[in-house]
BAMI-654364 format. One record per residue: residue number from 0; x, y, z of N, C-alpha, C in turn. Coordinates in nm, 4 decimals, always signed. Example, Ala and Ser with C-alpha at 12.3 -4.5 7.8 and 13.67 -1.06 7.14 Angstrom:
<atoms>
0,+1.3190,-0.5690,+0.7800,+1.2300,-0.4500,+0.7800,+1.3200,-0.3300,+0.7800
1,+1.2850,-0.2250,+0.7080,+1.3670,-0.1060,+0.7140,+1.2900,+0.0030,+0.7870
</atoms>
This chain:
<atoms>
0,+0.0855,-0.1179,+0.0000,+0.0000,+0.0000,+0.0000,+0.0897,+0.1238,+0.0000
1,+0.0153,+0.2430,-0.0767,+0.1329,+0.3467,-0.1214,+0.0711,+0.4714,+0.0184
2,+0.1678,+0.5294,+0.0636,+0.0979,+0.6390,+0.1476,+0.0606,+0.7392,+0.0841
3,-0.0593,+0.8011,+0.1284,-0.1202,+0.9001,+0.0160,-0.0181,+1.0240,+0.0506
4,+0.0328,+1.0366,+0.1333,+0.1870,+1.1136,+0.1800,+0.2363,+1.1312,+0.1574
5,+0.3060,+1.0910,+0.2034,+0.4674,+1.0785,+0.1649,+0.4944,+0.9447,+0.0347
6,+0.4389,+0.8963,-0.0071,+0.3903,+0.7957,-0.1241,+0.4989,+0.6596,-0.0828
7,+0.5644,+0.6902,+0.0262,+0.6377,+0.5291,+0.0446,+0.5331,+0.4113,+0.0550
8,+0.6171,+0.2874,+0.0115,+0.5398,+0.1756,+0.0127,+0.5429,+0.0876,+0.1398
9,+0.4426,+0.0748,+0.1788,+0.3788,+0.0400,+0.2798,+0.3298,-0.1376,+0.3055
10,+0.3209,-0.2063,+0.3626,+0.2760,-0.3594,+0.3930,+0.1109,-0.3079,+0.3450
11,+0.0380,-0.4053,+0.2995,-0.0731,-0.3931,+0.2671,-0.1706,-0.4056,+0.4212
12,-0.1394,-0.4295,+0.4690,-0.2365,-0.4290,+0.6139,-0.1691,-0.4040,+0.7162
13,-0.0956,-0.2904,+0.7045,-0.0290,-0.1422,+0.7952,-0.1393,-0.0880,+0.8188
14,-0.1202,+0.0128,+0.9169,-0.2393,+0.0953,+0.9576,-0.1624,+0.2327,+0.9720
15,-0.0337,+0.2147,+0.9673,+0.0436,+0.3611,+0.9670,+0.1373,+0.3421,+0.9098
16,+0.1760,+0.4726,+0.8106,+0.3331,+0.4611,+0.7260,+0.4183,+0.4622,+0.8272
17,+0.5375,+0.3920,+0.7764,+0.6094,+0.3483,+0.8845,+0.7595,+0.4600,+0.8430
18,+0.7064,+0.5468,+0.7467,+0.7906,+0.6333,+0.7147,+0.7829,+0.8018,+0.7832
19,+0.6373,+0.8048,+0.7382,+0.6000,+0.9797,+0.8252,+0.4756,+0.9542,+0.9202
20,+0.4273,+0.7867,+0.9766,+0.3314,+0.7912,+1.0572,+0.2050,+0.8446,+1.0196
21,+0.1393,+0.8276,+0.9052,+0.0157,+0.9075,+0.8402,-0.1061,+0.7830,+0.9430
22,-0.1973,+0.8012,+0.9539,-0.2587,+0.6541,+0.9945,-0.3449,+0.6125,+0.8554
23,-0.3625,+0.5114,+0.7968,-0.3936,+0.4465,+0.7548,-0.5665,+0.4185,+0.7507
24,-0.6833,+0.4429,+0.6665,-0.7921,+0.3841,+0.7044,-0.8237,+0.3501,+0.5979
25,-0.8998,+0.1716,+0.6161,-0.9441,+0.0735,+0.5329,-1.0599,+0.1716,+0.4238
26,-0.9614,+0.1413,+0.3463,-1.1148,+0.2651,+0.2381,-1.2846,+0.1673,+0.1989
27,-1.2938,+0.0802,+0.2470,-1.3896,-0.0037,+0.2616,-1.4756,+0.0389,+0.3591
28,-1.5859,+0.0844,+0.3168,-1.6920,+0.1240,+0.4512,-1.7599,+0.0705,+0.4432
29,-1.8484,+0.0234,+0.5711,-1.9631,-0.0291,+0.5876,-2.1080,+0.0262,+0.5175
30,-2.2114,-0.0581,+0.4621,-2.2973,+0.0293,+0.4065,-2.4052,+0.1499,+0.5147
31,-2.3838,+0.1328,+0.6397,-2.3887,+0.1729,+0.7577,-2.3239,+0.3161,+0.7293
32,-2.2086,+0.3365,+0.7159,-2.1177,+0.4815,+0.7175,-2.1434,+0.5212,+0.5566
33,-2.1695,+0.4117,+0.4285,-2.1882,+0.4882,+0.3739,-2.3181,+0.5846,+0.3382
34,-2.4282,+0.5092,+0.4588,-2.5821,+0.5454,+0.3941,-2.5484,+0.7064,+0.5094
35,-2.4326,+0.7133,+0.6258,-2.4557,+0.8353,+0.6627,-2.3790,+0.8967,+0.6226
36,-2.3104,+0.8897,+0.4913,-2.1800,+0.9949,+0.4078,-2.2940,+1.0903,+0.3253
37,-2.4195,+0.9865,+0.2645,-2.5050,+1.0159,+0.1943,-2.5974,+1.0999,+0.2491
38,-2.6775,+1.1149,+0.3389,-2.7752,+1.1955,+0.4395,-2.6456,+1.3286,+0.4723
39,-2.5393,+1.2980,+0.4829,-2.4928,+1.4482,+0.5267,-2.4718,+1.5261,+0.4222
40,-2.3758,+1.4686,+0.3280,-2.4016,+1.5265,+0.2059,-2.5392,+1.5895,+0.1624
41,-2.6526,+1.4938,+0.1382,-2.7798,+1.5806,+0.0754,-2.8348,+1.6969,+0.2026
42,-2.8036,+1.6696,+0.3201,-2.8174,+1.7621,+0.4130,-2.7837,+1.8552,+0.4213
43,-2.6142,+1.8898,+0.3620,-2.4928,+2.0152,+0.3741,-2.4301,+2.0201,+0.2343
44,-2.5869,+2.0571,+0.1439,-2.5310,+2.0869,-0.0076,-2.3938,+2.1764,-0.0071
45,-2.3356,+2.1685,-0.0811,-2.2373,+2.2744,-0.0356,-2.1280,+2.2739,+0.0534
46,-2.1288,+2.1997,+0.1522,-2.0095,+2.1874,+0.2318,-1.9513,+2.1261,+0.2224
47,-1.8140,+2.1819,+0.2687,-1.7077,+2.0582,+0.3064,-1.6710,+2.0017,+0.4317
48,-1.5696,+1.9316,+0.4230,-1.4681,+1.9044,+0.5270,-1.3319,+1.9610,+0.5635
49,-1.3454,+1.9839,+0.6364,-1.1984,+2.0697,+0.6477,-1.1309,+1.9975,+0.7698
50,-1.0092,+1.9855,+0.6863,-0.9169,+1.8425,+0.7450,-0.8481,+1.8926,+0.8524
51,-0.8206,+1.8131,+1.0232,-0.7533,+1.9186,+1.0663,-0.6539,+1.9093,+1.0856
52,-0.5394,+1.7921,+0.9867,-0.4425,+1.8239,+0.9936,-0.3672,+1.9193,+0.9137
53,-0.4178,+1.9075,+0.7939,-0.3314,+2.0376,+0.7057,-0.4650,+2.1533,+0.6203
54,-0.5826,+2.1851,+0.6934,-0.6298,+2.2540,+0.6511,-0.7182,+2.2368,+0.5219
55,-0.6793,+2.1419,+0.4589,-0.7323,+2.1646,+0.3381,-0.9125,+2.1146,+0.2699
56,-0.9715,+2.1639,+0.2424,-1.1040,+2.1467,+0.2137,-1.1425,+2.0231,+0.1421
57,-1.2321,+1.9038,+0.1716,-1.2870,+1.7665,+0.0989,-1.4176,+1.7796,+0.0859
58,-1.4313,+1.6800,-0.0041,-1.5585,+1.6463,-0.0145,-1.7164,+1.5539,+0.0916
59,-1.7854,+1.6154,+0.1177,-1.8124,+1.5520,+0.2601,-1.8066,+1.4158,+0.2888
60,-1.8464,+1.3609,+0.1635,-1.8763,+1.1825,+0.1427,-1.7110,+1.1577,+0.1240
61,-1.5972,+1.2518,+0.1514,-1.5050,+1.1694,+0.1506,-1.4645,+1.1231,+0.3108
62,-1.4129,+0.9860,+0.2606,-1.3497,+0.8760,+0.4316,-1.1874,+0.9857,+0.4535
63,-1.1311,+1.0183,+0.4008,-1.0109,+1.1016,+0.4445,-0.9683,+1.2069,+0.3527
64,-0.8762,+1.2984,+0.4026,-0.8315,+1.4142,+0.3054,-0.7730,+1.3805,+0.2031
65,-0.8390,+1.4406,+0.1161,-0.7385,+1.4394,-0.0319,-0.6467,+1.4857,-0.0293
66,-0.5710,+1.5732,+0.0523,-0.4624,+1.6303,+0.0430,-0.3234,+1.5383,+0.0833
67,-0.3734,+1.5194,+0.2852,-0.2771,+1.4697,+0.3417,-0.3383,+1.2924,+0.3727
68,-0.4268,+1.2455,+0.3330,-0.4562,+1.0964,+0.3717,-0.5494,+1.1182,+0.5030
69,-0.5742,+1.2193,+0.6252,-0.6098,+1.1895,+0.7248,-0.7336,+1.1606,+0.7228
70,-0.7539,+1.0269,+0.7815,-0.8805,+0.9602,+0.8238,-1.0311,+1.0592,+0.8594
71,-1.1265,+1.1101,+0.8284,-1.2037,+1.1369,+0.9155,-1.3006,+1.0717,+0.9588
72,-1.2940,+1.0443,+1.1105,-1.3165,+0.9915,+1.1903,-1.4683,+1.0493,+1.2550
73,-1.5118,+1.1485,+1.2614,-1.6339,+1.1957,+1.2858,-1.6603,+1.3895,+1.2068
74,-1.6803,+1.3327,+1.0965,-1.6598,+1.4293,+0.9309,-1.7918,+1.5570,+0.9865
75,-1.8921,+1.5258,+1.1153,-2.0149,+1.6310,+1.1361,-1.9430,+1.7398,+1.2043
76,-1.8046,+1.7056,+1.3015,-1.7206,+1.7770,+1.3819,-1.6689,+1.8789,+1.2794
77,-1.6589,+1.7977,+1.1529,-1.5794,+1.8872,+1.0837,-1.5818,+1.9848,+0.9440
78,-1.7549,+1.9851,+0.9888,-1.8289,+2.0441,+0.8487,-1.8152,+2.1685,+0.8490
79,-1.7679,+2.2424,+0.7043,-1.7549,+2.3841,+0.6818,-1.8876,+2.4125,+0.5926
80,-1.9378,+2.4948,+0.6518,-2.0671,+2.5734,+0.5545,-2.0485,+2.5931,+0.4163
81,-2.1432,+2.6068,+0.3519,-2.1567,+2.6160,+0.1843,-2.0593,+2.7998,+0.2025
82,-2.1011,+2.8657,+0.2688,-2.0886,+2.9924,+0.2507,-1.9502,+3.0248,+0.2697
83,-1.8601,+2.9907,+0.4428,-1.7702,+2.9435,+0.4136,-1.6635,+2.8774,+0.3075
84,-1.7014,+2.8160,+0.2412,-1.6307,+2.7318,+0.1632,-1.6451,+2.8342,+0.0654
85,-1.7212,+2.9023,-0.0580,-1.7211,+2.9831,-0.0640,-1.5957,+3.1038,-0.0476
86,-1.6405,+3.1649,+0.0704,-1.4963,+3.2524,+0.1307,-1.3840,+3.2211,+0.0864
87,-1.3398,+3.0749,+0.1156,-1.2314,+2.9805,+0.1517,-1.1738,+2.9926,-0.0005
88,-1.2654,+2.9699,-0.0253,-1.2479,+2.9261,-0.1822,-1.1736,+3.0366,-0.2715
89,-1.2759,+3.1570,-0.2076,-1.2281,+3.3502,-0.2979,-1.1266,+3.3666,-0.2704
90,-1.0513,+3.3373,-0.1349,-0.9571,+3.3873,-0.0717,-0.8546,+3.2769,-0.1703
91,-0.8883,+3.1654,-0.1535,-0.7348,+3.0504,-0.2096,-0.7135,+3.1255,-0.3556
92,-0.8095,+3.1628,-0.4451,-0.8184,+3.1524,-0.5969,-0.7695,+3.3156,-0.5653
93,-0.7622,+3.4034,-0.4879,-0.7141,+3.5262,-0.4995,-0.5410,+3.5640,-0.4713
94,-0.5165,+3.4389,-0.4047,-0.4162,+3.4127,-0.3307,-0.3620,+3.3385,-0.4450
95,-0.3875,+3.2206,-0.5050,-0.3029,+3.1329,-0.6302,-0.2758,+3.2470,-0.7848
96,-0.3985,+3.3450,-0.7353,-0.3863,+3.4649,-0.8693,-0.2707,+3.5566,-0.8327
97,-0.2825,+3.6131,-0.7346,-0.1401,+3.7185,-0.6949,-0.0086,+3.6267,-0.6980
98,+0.0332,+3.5038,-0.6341,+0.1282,+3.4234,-0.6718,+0.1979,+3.4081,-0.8139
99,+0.0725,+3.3299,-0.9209,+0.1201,+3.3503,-1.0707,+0.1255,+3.4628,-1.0935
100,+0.0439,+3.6110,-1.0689,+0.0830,+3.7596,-1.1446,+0.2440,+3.7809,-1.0774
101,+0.3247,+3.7466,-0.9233,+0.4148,+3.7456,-0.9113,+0.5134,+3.6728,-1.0011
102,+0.4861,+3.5534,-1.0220,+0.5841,+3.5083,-1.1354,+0.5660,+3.4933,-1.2641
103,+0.4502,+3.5547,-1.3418,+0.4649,+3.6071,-1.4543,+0.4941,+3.7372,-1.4473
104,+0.5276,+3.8306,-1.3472,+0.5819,+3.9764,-1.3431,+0.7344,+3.9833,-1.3893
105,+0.8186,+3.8785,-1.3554,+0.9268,+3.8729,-1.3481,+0.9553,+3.8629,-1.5347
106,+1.0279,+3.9557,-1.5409,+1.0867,+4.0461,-1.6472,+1.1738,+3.8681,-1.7444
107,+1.1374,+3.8556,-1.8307,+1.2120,+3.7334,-1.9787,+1.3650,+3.8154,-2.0125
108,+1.4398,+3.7934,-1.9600,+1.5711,+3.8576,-2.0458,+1.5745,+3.7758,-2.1882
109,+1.5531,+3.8413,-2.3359,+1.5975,+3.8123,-2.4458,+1.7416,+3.8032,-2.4976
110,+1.7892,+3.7156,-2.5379,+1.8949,+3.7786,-2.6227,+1.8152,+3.7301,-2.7621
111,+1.9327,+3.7453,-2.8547,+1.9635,+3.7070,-2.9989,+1.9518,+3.5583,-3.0321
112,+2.0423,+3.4598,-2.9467,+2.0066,+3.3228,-2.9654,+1.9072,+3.2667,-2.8904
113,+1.8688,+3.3236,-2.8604,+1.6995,+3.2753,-2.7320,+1.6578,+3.1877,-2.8671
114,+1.5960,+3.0704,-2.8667,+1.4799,+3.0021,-2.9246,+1.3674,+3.0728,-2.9306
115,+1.3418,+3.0949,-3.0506,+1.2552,+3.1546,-3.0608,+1.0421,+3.0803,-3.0317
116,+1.0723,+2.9690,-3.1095,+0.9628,+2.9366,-3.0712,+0.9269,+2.9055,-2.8756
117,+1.0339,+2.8538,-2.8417,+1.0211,+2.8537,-2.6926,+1.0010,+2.9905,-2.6720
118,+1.0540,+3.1144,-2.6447,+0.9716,+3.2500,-2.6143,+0.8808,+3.2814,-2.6511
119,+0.8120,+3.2419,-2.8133,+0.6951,+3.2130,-2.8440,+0.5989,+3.1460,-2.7520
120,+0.6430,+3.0405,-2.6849,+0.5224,+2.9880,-2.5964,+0.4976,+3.0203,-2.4648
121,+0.6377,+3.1041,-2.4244,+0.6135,+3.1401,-2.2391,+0.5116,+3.2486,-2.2739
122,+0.5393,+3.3148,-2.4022,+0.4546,+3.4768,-2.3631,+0.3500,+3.4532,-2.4137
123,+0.2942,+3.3484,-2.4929,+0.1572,+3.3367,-2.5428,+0.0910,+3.2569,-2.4061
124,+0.1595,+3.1666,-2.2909,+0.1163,+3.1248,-2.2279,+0.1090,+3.2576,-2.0906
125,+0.1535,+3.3485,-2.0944,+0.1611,+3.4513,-2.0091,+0.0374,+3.5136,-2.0515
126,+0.0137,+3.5646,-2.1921,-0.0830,+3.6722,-2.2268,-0.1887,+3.5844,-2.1945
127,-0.2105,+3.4520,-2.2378,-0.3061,+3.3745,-2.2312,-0.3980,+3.3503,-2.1194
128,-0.3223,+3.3555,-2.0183,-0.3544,+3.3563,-1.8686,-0.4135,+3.4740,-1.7871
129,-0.4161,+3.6343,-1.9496,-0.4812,+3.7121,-1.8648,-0.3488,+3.8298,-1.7974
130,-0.2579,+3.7758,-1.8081,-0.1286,+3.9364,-1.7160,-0.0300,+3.9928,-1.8923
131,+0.0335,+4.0747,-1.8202,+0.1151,+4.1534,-1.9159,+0.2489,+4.0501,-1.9278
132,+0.3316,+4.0482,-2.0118,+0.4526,+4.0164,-2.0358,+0.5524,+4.0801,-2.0506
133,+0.6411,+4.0855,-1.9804,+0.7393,+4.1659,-2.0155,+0.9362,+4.0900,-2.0778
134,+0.9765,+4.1831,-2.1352,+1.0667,+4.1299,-2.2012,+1.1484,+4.2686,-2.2057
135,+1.2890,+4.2285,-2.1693,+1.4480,+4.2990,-2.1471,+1.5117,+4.2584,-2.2610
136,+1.5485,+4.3429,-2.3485,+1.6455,+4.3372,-2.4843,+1.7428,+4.4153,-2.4750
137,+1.8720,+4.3893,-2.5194,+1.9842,+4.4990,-2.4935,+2.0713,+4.4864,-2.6302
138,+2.0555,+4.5424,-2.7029,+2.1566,+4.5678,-2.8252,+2.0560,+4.5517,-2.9397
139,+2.1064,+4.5696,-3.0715,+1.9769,+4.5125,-3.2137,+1.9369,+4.3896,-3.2027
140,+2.0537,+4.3380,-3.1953,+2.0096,+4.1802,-3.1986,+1.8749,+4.1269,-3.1501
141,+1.9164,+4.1789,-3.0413,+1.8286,+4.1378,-2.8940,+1.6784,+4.1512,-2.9464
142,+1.7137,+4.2923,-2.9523,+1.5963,+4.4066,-2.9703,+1.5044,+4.3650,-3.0689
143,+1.5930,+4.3609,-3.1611,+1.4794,+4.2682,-3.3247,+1.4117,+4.1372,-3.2851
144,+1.4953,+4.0484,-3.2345,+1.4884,+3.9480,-3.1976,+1.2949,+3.9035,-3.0974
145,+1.3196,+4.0048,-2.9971,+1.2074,+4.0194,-2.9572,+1.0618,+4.0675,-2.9748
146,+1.0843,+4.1893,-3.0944,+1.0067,+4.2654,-3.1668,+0.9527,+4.1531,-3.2404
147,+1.0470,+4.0641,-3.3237,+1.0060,+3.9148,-3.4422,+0.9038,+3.8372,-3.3779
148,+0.9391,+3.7873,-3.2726,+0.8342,+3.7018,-3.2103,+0.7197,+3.8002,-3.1451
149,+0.7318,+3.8936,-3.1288,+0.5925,+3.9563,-3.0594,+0.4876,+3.9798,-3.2125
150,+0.5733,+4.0046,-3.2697,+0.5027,+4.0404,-3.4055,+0.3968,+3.9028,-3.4497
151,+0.4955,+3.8058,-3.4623,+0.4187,+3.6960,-3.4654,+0.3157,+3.6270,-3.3994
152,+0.3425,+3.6234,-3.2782,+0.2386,+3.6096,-3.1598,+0.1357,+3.7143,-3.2723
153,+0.1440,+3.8378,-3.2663,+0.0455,+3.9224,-3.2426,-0.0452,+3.8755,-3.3789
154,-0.0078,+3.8439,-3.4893,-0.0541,+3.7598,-3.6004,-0.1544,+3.6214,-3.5408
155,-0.0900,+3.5613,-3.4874,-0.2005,+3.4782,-3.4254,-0.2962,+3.4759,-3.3573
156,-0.2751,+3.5780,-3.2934,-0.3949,+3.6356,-3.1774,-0.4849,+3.7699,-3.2699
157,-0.4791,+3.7988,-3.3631,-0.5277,+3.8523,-3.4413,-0.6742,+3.7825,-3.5070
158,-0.6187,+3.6472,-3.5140,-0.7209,+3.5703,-3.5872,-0.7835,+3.5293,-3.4881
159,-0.7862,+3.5773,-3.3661,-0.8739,+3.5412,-3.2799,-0.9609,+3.6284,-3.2173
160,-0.9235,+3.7703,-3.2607,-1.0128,+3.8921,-3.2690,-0.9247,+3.9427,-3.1605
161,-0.7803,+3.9289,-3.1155,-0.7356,+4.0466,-3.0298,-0.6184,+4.0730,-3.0662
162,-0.5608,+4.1830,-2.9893,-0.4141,+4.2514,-3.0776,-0.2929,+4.2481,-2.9289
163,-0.1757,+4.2798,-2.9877,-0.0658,+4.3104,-2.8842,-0.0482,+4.4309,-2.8815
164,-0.0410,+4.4926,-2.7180,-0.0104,+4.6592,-2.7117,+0.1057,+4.6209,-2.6828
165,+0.1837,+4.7163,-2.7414,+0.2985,+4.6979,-2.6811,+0.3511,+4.8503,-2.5873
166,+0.4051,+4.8356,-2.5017,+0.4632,+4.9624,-2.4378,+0.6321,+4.9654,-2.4100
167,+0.6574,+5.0626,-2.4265,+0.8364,+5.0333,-2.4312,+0.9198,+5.1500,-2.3761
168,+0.9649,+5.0812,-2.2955,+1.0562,+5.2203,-2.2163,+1.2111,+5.1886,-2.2604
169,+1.3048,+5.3089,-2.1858,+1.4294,+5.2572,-2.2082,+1.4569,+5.2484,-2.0608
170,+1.5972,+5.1657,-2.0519,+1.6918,+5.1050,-1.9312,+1.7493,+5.1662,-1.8576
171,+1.7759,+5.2569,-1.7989,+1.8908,+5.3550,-1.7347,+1.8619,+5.4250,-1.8034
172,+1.9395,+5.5264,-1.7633,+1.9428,+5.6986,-1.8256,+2.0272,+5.7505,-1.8690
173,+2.1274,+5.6292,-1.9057,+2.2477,+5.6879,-1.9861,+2.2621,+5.7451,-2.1527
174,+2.3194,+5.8047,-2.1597,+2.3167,+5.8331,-2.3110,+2.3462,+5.7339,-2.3669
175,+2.2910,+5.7045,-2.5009,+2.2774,+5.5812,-2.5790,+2.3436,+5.6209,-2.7278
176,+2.5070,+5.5787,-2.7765,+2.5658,+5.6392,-2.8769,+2.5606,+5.5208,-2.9745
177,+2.5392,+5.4121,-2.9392,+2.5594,+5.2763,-2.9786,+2.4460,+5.2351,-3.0030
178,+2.3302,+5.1764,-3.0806,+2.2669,+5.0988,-3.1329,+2.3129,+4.9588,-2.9832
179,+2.3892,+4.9111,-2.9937,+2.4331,+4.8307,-2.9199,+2.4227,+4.8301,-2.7802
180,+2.4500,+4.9275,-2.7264,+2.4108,+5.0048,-2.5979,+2.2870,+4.9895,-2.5578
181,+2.1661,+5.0121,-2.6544,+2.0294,+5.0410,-2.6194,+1.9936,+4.9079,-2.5667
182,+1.9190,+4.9676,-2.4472,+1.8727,+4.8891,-2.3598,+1.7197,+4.8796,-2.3131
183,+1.6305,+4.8089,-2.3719,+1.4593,+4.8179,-2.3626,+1.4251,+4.7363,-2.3026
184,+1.2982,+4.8030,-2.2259,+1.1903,+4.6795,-2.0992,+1.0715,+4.7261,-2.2358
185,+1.0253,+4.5844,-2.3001,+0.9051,+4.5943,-2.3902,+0.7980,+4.5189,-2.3116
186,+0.6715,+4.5627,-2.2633,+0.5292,+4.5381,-2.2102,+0.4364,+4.4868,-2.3165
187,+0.4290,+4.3721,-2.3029,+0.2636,+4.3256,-2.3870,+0.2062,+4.3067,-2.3556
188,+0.1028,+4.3118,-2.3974,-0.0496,+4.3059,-2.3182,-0.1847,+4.3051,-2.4505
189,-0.2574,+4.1532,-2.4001,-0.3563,+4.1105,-2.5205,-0.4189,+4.2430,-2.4945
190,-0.5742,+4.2714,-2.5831,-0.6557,+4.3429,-2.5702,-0.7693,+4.3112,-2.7340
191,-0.8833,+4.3224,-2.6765,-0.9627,+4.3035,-2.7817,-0.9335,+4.3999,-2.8887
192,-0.9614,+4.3510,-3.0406,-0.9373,+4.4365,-3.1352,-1.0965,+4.5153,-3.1346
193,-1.0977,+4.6752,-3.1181,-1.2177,+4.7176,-3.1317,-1.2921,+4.7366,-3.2842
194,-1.4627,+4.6645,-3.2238,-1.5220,+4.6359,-3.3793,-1.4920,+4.4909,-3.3921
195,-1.4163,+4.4092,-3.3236,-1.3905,+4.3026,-3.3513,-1.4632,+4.1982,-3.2625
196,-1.4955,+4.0661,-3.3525,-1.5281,+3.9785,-3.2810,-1.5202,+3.8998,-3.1141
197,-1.4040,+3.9615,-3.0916,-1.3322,+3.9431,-2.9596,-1.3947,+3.9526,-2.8770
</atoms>
């Protein structure tokens, strides 16, 4: 038997991993526990279980957490309201949204030999998701380099009724005598084409 845990393998009629101590319960229920998984459920549309070893929200008719394996042992102790859950729910999905806008914030340094179709897919999978993309170019190379694939992206997303804005600053504040020198933070960002299907 695998621990839903720590996933070490286990004797088949263990009752605890003998690796991180999870306890173990026979996923076989009596039709007894299951006719009262059923009455609580149609009772507490909407709710869950909230596990109390690591917090995390189940399904009421479930015998243990999906997360960490723990048994529940008397699941009425541990019912969270429809409304609650809810909350629980706004707060996790607001919380997993600021996380990814943190690491799709973080700036793509381009060069010249970057793969192009691979930068093709982080920033179509960035715009795709809804945040801006940003991309650091430093010299022509660079610079073209990045302009090529946005261009393209923006061709594809065209035929889907939206366009690429692009916004573009420069790097420091030094004087720039060199083509080579120049140093750009370029911003994309989908947006419906107006008049357009989008």
């Amino acid at each position: 038997m695998k621990c839903p845990q720590c996933q070490a393998e286990n004797p088949d009629d263990a009752q605890y991993c003998y690796l991180c101590y999870t306890r173990f319960k026979v996923m076989e229920r009596s039709a007894e526990a299951e006719e009262r998984a059923r009455r609580l459920r149609e009772n507490n549309i909407g709710a869950r279980l909230r596990c109390p070893s690591c917090g995390e929200l189940s399904p009421v008719e479930s015998p243990f957490c999906l997360r960490c394996g723990f048994a529940f042992e008397d699941p009425e102790a541990l019912l969270v309201p429809e409304e609650e859950v809810r909350e629980y729910t706004e707060r996790r999905t607001w919380k997993e949204r600021q996380e990814e806008e943190g690491l799709h914030s973080q700036p793509i340094r381009v060069d010249g030999e970057m793969d192009g179709a691979e930068l093709m897919r982080r920033l179509d999978d960035i715009l795709n998701a809804g945040y801006r993309a940003r991309l650091q170019a430093r010299g022509r190379q660079s610079i073209a380099h990045a302009l090529k694939v946005l261009a393209l992206l923006g061709e594809e997303w065209e035929g889907k009724g939206k366009e690429i804005t692009l916004r573009v600053r420069m790097l420091g504040e030094q004087i720039v005598k060199d083509l080579e020198d120049l140093d750009l933070e370029i911003e994309a960002e989908l947006v419906d084409i107006k008049g357009g299907a989008g």
